[in-house]
VEXDREN-2710 file (C-alpha; in Angstrom, 1 decimal):
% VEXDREN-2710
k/r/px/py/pz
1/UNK/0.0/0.0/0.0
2/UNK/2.8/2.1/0.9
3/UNK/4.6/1.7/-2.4
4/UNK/1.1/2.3/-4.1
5/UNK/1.1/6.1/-2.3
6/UNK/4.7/6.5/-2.8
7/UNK/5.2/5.8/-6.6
8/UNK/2.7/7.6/-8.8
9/UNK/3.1/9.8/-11.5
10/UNK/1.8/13.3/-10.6
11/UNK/1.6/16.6/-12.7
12/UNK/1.3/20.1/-10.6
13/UNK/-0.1/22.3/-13.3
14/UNK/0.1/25.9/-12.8
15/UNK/-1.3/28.6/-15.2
16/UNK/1.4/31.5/-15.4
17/UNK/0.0/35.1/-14.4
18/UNK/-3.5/33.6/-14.7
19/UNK/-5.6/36.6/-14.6
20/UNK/-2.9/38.7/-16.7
21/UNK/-2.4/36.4/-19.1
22/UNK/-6.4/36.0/-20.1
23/UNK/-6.3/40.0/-20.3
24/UNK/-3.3/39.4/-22.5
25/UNK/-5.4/36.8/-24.8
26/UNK/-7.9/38.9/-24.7
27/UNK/-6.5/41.5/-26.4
28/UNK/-4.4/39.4/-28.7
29/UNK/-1.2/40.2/-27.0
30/UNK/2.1/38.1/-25.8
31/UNK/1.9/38.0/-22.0
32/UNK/6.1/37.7/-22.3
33/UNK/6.2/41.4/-24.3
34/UNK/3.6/43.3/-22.8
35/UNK/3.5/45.3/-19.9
36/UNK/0.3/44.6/-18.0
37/UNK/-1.0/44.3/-14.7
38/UNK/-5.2/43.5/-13.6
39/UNK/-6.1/46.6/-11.0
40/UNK/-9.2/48.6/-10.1
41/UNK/-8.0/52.0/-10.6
42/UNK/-11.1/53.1/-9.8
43/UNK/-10.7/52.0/-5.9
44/UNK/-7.9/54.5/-5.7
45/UNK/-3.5/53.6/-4.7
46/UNK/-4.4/51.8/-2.5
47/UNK/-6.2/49.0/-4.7
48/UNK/-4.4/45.3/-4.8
49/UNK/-2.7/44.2/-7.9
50/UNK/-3.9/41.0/-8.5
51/UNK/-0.9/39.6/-10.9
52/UNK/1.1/40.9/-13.3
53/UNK/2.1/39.6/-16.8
54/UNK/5.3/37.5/-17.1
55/UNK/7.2/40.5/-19.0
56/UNK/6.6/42.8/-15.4
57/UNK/7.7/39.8/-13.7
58/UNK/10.8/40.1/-16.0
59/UNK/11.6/43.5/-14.5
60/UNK/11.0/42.5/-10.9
61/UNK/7.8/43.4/-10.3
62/UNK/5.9/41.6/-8.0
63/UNK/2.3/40.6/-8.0
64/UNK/0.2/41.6/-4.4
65/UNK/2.0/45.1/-4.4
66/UNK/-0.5/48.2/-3.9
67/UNK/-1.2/50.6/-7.1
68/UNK/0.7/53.6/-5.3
69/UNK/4.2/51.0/-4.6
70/UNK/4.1/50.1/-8.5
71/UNK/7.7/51.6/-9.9
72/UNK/7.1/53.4/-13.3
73/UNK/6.6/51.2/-16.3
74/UNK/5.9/52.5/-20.1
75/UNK/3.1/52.0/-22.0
76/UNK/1.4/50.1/-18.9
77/UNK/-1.9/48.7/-19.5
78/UNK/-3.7/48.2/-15.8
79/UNK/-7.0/46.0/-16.8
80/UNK/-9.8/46.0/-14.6
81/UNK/-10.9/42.8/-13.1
82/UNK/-13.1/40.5/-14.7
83/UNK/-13.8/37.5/-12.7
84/UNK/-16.5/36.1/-14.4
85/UNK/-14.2/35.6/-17.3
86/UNK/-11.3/34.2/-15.6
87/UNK/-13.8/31.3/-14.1
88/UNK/-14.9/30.7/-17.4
89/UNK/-11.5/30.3/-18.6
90/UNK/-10.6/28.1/-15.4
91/UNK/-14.0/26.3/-16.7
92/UNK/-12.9/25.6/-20.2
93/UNK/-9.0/24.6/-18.8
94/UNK/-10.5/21.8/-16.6
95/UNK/-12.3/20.5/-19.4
96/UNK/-8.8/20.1/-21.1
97/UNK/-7.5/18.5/-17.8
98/UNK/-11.0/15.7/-18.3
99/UNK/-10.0/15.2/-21.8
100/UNK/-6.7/13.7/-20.6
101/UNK/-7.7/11.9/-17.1
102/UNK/-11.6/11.1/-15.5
103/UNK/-12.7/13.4/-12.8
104/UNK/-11.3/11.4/-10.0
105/UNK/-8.1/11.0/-10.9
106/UNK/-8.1/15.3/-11.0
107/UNK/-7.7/17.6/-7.8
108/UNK/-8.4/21.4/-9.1
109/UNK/-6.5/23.2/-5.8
110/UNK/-7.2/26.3/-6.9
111/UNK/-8.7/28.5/-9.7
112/UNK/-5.5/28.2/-11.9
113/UNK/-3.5/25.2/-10.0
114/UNK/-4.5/21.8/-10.5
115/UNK/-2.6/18.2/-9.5
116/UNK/-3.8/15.1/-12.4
117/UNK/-2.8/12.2/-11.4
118/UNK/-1.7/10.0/-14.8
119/UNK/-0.2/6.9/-12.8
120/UNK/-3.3/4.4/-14.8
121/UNK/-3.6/6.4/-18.2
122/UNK/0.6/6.3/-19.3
123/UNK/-0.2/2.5/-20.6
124/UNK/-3.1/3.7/-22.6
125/UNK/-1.3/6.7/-24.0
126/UNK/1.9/5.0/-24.4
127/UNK/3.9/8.0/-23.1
128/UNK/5.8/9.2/-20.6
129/UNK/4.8/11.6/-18.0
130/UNK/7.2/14.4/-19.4
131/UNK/5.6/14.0/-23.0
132/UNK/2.1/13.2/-21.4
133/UNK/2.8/17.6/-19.8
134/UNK/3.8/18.3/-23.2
135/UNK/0.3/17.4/-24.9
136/UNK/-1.6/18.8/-21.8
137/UNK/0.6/22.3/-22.2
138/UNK/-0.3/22.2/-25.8
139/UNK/-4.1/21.9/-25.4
140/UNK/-4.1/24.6/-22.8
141/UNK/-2.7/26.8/-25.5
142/UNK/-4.5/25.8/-28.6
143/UNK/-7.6/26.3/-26.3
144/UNK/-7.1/29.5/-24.4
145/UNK/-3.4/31.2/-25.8
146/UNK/-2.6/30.4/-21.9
147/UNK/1.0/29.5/-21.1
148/UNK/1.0/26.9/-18.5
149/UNK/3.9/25.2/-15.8
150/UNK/4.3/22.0/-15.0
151/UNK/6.1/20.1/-11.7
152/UNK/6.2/15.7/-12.2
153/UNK/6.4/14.1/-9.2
154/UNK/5.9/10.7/-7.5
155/UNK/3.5/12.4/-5.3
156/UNK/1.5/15.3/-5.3
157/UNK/4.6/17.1/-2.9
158/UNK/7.1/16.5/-4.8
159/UNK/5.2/17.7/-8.2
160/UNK/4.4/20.8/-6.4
161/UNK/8.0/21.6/-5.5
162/UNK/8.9/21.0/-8.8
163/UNK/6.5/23.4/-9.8
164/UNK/7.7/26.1/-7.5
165/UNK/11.1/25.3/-7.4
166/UNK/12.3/24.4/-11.1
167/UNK/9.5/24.1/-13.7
168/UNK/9.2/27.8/-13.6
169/UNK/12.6/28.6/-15.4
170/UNK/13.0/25.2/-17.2
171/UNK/13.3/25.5/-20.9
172/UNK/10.1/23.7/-21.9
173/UNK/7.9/24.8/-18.6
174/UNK/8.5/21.6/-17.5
175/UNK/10.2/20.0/-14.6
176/UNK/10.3/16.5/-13.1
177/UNK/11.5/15.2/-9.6
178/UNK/12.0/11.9/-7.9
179/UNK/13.3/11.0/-4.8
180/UNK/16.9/10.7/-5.8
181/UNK/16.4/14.5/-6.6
182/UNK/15.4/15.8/-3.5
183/UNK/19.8/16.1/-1.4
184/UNK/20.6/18.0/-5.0
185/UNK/17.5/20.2/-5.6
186/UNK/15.4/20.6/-2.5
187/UNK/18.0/20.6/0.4
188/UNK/19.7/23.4/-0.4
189/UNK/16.8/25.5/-0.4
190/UNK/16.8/28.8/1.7
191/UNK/15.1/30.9/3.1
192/UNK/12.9/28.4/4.6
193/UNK/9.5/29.8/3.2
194/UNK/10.3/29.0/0.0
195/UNK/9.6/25.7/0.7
196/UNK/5.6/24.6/0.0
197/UNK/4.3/24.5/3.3
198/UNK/6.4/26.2/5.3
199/UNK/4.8/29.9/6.3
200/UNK/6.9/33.2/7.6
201/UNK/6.0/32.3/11.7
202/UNK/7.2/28.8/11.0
203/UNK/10.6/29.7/9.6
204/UNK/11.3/31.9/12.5
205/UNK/10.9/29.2/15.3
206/UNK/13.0/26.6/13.0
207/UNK/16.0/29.5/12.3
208/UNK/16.1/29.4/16.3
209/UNK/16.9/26.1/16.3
210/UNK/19.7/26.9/14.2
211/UNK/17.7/25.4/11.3
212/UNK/18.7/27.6/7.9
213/UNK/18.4/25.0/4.8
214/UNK/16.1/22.7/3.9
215/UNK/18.8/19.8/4.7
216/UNK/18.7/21.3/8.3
217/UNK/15.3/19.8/8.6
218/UNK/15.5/16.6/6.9
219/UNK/19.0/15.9/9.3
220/UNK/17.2/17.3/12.1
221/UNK/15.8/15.1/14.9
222/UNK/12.3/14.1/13.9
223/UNK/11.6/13.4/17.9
224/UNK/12.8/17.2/18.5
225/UNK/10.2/18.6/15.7
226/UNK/7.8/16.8/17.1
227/UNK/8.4/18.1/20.4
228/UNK/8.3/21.6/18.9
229/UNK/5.6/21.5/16.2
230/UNK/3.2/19.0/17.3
231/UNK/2.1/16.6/14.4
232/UNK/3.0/19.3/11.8
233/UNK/6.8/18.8/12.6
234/UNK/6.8/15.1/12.1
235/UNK/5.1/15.7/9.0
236/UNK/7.5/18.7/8.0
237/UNK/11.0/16.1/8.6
238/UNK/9.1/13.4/6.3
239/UNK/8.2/16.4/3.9
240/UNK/12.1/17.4/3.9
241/UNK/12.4/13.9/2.8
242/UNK/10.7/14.2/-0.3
243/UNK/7.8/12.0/1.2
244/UNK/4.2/12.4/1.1
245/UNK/1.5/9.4/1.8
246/UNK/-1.4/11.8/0.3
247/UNK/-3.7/10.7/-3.0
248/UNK/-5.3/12.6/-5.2
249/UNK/-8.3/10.4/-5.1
250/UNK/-8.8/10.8/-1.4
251/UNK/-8.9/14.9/-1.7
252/UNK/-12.8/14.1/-3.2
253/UNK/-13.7/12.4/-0.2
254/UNK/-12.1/15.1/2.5
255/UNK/-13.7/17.9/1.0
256/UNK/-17.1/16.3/1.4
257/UNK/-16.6/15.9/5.3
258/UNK/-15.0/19.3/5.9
259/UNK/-17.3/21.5/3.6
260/UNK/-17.6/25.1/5.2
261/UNK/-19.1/28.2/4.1
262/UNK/-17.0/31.6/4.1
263/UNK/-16.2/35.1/2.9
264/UNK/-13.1/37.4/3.3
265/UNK/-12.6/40.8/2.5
266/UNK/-9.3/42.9/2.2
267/UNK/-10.6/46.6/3.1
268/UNK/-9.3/49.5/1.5
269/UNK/-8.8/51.7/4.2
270/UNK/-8.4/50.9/8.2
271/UNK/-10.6/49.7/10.3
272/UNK/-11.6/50.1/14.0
273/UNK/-14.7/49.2/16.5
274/UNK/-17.3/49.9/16.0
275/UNK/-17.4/50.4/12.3
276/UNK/-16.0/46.6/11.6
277/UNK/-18.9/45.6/13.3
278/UNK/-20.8/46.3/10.4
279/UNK/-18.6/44.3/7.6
280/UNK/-19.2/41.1/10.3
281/UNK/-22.7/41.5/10.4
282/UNK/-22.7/42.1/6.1
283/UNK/-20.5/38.8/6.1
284/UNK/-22.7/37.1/8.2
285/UNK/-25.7/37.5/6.0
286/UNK/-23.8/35.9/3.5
287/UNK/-23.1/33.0/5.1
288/UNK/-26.2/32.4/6.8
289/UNK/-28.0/32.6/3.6
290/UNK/-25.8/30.2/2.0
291/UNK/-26.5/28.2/5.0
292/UNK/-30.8/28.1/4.7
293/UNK/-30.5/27.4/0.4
294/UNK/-28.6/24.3/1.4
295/UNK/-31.0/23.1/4.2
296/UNK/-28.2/23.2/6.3
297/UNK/-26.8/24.4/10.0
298/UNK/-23.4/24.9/11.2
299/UNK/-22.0/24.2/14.7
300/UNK/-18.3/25.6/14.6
301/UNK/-17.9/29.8/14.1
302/UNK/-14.4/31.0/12.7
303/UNK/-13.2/34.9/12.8
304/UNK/-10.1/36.0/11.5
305/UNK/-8.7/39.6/11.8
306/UNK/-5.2/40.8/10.0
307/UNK/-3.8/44.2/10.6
308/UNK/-2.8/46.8/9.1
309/UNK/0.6/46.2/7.1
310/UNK/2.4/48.7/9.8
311/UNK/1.6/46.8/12.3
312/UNK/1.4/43.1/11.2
313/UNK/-0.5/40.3/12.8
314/UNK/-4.0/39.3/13.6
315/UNK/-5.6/36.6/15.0
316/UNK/-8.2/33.6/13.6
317/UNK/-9.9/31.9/15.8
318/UNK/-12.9/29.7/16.3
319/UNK/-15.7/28.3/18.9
320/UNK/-17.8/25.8/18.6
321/UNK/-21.5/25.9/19.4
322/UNK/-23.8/23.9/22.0
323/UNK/-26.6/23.5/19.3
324/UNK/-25.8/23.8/15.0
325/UNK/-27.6/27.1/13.9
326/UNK/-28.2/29.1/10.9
327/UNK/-29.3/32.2/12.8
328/UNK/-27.9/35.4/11.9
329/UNK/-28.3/36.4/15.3
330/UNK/-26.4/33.5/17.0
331/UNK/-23.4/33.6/14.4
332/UNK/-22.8/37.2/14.5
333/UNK/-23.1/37.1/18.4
334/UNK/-20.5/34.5/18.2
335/UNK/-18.7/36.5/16.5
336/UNK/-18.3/39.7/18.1
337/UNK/-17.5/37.7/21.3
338/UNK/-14.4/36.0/19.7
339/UNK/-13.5/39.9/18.7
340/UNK/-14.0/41.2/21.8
341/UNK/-12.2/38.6/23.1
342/UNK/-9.0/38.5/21.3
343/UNK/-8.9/41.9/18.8
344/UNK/-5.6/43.8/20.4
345/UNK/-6.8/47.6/19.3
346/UNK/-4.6/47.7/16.1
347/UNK/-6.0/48.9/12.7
348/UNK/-7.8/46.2/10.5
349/UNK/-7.3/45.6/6.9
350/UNK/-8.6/42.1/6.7
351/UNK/-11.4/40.1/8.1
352/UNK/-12.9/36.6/7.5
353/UNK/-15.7/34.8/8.4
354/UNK/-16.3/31.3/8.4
355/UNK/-18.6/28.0/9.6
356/UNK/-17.8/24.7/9.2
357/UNK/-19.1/21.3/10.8
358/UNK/-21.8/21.7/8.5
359/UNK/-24.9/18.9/8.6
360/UNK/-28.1/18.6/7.0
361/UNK/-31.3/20.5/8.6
362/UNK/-33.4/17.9/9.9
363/UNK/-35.2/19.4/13.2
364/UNK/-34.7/22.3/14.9
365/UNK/-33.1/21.8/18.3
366/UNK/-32.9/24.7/21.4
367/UNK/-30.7/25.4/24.4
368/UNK/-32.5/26.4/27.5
369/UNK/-30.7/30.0/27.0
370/UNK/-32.9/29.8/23.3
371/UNK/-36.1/32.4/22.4
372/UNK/-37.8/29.4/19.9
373/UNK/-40.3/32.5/19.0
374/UNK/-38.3/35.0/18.3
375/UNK/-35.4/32.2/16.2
376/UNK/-38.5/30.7/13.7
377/UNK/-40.0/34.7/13.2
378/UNK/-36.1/35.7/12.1
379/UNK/-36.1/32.1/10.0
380/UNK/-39.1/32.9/8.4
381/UNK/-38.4/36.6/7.1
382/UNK/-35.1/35.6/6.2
383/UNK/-36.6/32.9/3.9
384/UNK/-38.8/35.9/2.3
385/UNK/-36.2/38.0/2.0
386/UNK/-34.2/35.2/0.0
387/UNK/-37.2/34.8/-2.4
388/UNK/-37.6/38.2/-3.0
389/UNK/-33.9/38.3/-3.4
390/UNK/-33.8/35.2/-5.6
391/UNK/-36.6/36.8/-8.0
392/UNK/-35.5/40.2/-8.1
393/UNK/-31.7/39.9/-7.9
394/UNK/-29.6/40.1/-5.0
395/UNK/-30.0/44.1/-4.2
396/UNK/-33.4/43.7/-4.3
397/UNK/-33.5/44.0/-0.2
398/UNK/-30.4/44.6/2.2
399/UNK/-29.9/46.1/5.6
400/UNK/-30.8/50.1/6.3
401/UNK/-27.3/50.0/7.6
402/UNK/-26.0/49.3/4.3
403/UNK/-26.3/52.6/3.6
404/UNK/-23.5/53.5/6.5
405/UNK/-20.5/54.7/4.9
406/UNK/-18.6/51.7/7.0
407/UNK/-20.7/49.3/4.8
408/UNK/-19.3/47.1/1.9
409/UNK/-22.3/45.0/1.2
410/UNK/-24.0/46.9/-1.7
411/UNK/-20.5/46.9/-3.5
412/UNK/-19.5/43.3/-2.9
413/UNK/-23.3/42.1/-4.1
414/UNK/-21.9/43.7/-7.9
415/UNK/-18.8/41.3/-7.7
416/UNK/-17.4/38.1/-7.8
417/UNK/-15.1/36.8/-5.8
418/UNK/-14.6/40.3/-4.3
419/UNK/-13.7/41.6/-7.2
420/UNK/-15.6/43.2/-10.5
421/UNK/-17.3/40.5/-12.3
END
């Protein structure tokens, strides 16, 4: 079984400068020649870049800088977003990925990164997994004019870091790893946080343990980590080691037992009590109405808060409930009483909301603490109000204090994803 997890044939496939590069093809231009970035200008400096074409990559530039930080560039083109037609291209690029491979053998991790597993389908194509990418790179392009990477792997780690690591600046987009790879290409790696998995705060405790390189880790004592990290440091040494038990074909089943509903926001100014109070509530209203289409009640609450750049930090933390609810009410209560327990006073630039622990409505179930009255009246003007909503479009009713100048709801109801669709 063992050998079965640890010798597949994986390809990481990443779409380069995904949302610049669809501008690019939109406009019939060469994402390597032209100078383009995807901006709201219309949100002011301070608006997020959200990539950057491969030729301002060229020049240094970084995507997730702010307008007002972006050096001068001639002939710049900054495109507004247009979600809607990125997801349709992420659409049509997964249909190129079930040309290739059947649905379970494909694990889409985000809207333009995506791990195939070809282990069973090599025989039947009789190809390699190198000239296998090839084909796959092709299609992308004939398809959409979208350049594409590609990391091969014996597991879906090691593909990954082939992505990241090499595939990026190999000649053909592609690169492939095996175990024997991992003392010459991976152990050397520094800083830390290059490494897939490895964030900022964890490469801060492991450089005071004297740990600097990748090799540090995998030489490291594995009892030690342990000691340190919990569970996450056993798995980080075996990681180091170019090992990684996970399938493709289990991700399917995971993300059906830990579904969860949530919505984030980056704001474009700072924040403070009280006004935040009104971007949880707006969030919450979100979730909860996700919550009554799908028949279904959540028991565990998460808030997350990140500070403003100059000060750094945040918290995200979560409670769990005595009884599964989809009450507005309870969940924004919940809320505010995991902010007012842990928010430190700093400005806030980012805030998240999520439930998870999600089950199936069946009966409605009280504490003794409970108003049963009051919980079915709210249930039963909220299930009008999503009618009306669903009939009418989704500004067809919102809260009076939507109207505050704190508020973001009547905006974000005209995007996707957060941004312009």
């Amino acid at each position: 079984m063992e050998a079965y997890r640890l010798h597949r044939h994986i390809l990481c496939i990443d779409l380069k400068s995904f949302y610049a590069s669809v501008e690019c093809a939109e406009r019939n231009l060469d994402p390597f020649k032209t100078p383009l970035l995807v901006a709201d200008e219309s949100r002011g400096g301070g608006s997020i870049v959200l990539a950057v074409s491969p030729f301002l990559k060229s020049l240094g530039i970084p995507n997730r800088l702010r307008l007002f930080e972006l050096p001068s560039v001639q002939n710049l083109i900054i495109a507004k977003p247009r979600m809607k037609l990125y997801l349709a291209y992420s659409a049509k690029i997964i249909e190129v990925y079930l040309r290739f491979i059947a649905e379970e053998d494909l694990y889409v991790y985000s809207v333009d990164e995506a791990f195939l597993d070809v282990t069973e389908y090599l025989n039947y194509y009789q190809t390699t997994p190198f000239k296998l990418a090839q084909k796959i790179l092709d299609a992308i392009y004939q398809e959409t004019k979208l350049y594409a990477t590609i990391g091969i792997g014996p597991n879906m780690l090691l593909a990954k870091l082939a992505l990241d690591i090499e595939s990026k600046t190999a000649p053909e987009f592609i690169a492939e790893w095996n175990y024997h790879d991992v003392p010459n290409k991976l152990w050397p790696l520094t800083p830390l946080s290059k490494m897939w998995g490895i964030g900022h705060r964890m490469e801060k405790r492991l450089n005071r343990l004297g740990i600097q390189t990748i090799g540090d880790i995998a030489h490291y004592s594995p009892q030690e980590l342990k000691r340190q990290f919990g569970i996450l440091g056993e798995e980080l040494y075996y990681h180091c080691h170019g090992i990684d038990m996970s399938l493709i074909q289990d991700k399917g089943k995971t993300r059906a037992k830990d579904k969860s509903y949530g919505v984030g926001q980056t704001l474009f100014h700072d924040y403070y009590a009280p006004d935040i109070f009104q971007i949880i509530l707006e969030m919450v209203d979100d979730i909860a109405q996700r919550l009554r289409l799908s028949h279904q009640v959540a028991r565990t609450v998460h808030l997350g808060v990140g500070y403003s750049k100059a000060f750094g930090g945040g918290f995200y933390r979560q409670t769990t409930l005595e009884q599964p609810t989809a009450s507005e009410t309870t969940l924004y209560e919940t809320c505010l009483s995991l902010f007012h327990q842990f928010y430190e006073g700093d400005p806030i630039r980012r805030i998240q909301v999520s439930v998870s622990q999600l089950r199936k409505k069946q009966f409605q179930t009280y504490s003794l603490f409970d108003n049963p009255e009051q919980i079915m009246k709210e249930h039963a003007l909220r299930q009008s109000l999503d009618e009306i909503q669903f009939k009418f479009g989704n500004l067809a009713t919102y809260r009076a204090s939507s109207e505050l100048e704190a508020s973001t709801a009547k905006a974000r109801k005209k995007m996707v994803g957060g941004h312009h669709a």
